[in-house]
C-alpha atoms as one frame of an Amber mdcrd trajectory, in Angstrom:
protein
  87.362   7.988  -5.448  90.053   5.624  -6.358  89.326   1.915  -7.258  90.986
  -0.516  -5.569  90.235  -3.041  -7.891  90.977  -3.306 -11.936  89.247  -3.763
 -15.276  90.622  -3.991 -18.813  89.732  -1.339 -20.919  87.499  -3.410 -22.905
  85.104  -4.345 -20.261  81.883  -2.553 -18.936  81.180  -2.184 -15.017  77.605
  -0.529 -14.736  76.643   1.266 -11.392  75.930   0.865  -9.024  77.788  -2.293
  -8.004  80.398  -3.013  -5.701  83.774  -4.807  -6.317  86.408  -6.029  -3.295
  89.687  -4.648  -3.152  91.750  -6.665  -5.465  89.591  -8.152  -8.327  90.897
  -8.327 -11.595  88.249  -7.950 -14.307  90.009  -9.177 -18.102  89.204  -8.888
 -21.662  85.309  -7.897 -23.032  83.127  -8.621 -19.609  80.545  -6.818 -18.382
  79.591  -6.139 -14.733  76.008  -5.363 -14.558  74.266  -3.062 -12.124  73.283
  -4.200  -8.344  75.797  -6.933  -8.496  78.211  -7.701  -6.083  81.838  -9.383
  -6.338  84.209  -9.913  -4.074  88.023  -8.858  -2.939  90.651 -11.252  -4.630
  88.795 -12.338  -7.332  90.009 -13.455 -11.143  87.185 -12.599 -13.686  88.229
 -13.378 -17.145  87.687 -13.143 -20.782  83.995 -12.437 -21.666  82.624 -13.388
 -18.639  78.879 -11.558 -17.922  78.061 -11.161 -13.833  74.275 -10.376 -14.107
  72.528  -7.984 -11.900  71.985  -9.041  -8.256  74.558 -11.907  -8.504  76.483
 -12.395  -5.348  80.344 -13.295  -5.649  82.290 -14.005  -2.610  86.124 -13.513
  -1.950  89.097 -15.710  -4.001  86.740 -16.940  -6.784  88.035 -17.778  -9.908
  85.659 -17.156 -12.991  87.315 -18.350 -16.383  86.890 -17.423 -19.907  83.548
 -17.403 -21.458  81.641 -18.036 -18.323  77.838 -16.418 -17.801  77.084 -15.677
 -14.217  73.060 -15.292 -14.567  70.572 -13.616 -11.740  69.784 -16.308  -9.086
  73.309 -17.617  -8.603  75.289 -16.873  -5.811  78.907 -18.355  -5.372  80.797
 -18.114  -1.856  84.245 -17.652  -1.084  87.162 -19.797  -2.916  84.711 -20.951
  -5.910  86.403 -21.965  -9.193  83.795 -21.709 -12.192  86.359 -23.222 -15.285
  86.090 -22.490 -19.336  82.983 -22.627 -20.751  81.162 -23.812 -17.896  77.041
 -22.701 -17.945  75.061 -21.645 -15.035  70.846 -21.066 -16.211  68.439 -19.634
 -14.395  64.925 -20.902 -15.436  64.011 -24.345 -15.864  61.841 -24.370 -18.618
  62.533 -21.083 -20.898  60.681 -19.839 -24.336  61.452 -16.672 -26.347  57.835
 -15.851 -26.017  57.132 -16.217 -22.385  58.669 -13.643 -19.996  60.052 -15.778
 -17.122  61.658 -13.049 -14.705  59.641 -13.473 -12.209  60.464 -17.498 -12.054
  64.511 -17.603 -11.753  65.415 -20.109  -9.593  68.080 -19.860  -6.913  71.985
 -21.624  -7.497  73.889 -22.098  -4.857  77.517 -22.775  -5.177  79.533 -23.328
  -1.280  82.910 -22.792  -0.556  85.773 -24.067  -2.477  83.919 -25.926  -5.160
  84.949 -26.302  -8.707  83.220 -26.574 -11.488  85.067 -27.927 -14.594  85.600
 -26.651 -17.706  82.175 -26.975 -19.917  79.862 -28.346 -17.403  76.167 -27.425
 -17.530  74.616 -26.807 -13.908  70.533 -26.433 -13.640  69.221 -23.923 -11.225
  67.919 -24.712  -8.166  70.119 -26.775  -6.871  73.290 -26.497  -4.592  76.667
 -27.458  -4.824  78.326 -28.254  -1.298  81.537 -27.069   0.052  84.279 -28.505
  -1.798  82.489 -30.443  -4.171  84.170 -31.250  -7.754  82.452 -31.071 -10.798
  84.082 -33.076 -13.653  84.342 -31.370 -16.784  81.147 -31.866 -19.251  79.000
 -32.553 -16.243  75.276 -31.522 -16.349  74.584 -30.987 -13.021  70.715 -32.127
 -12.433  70.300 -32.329  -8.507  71.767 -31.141  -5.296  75.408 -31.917  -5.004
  76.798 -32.868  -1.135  79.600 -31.544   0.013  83.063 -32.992  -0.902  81.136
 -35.746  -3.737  83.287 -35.637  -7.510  79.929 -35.815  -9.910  80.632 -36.635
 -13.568  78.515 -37.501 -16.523  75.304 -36.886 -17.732  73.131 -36.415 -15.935
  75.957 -36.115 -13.155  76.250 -38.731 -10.597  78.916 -39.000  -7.326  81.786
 -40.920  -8.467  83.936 -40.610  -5.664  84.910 -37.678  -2.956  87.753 -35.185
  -2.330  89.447 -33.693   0.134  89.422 -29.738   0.111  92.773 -29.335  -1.055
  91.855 -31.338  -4.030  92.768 -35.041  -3.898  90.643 -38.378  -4.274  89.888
 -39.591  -0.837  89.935 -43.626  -0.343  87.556 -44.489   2.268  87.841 -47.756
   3.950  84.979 -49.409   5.426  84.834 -49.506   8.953  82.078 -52.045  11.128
  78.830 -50.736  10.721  78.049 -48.066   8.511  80.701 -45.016   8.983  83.722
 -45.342   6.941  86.986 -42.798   7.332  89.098 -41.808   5.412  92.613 -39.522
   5.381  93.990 -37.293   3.085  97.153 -38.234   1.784  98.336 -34.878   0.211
  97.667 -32.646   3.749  96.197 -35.434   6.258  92.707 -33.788   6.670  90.285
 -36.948   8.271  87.075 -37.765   6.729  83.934 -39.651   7.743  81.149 -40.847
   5.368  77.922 -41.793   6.687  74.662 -42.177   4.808  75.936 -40.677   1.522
  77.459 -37.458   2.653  80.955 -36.641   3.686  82.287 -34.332   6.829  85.447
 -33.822   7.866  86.783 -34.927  11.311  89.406 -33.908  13.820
């Protein structure tokens, strides 16, 4: 059967796992068994997907990047250079921890910059940013720009990628537009949604 999909010579896909139509898999990765990546995606230099990962469509893995078992990233996810997922919160040589790896969640269209550290078990909302260097300690709501370490929320931005400027409104509710594509905003309460 003919892939529909294509790896560099130097790279290792181990079955079975299943890759979208698409995907282009670079220089020295490896694809373990029982993982699963989707169509349109960019996987590059030495990059490990570990077994029973989920991938969704469009996401963007760069160099150097290890995708461990527990994280799952949906659709339009950007993971940049050197950035580090883990999977068990408090690991020793000598203690077999498999049983214990905690679930990371990335949503749609967030980015993760280049050298960032994020600790399993905790989610990253849709369209989050995540400055590069970051260490990513706690759940992260959708659309928030977290820097630092540990992170903290900073600011928010818009899904095609620029710094929203909310202004505050009477009460608590403040709204903000876009000024790159003119997607509306409201923040209430510490989290962000976008409005008509």
């Amino acid at each position: 059967m003919e892939k529909n999909y294509s790896v560099h010579q130097s790279s290792y896909v181990d079955e079975p796992c299943e890759i979208g139509e698409g995907t282009k898999i670079w220089h020295f990765s490896h694809v373990m068994a029982n993982s699963k990546i989707g169509r349109g995606c960019n996987i590059g230099q030495n990059v490990v997907i570990s077994s029973r990962v989920v991938i969704g469509d469009n996401v963007k893995i760069q160099n150097n990047v290890s995708v461990y078992t527990g994280v799952e990233l949906e659709d339009d996810v950007f993971c940049g250079p050197s950035m580090v997922f883990t999977n068990v919160t408090n690991p020793r040589s000598h203690v077999s921890r498999k049983d214990e790896y905690r679930r990371t969640l990335v949503k749609r269209g967030a980015s993760i910059g280049a050298n960032a550290t994020v600790v399993c078990g905790h989610t990253i909302g849709r369209y989050a940013f995540i400055g590069a260097g970051a260490v990513v300690t706690r759940d992260v709501p959708d659309y928030a720009i977290v820097v630092g370490n540990p992170g903290r929320i900073v600011g928010w931005m818009c899904q095609c990628g620029v710094k929203l400027d909310f202004e505050q409104a009477s009460g608590v509710n403040a709204r903000a537009m876009c000024t790159a594509c003119g997607t509306g905003y409201l923040k209430e309460s510490g989290s962000v949604i976008e409005v008509p």
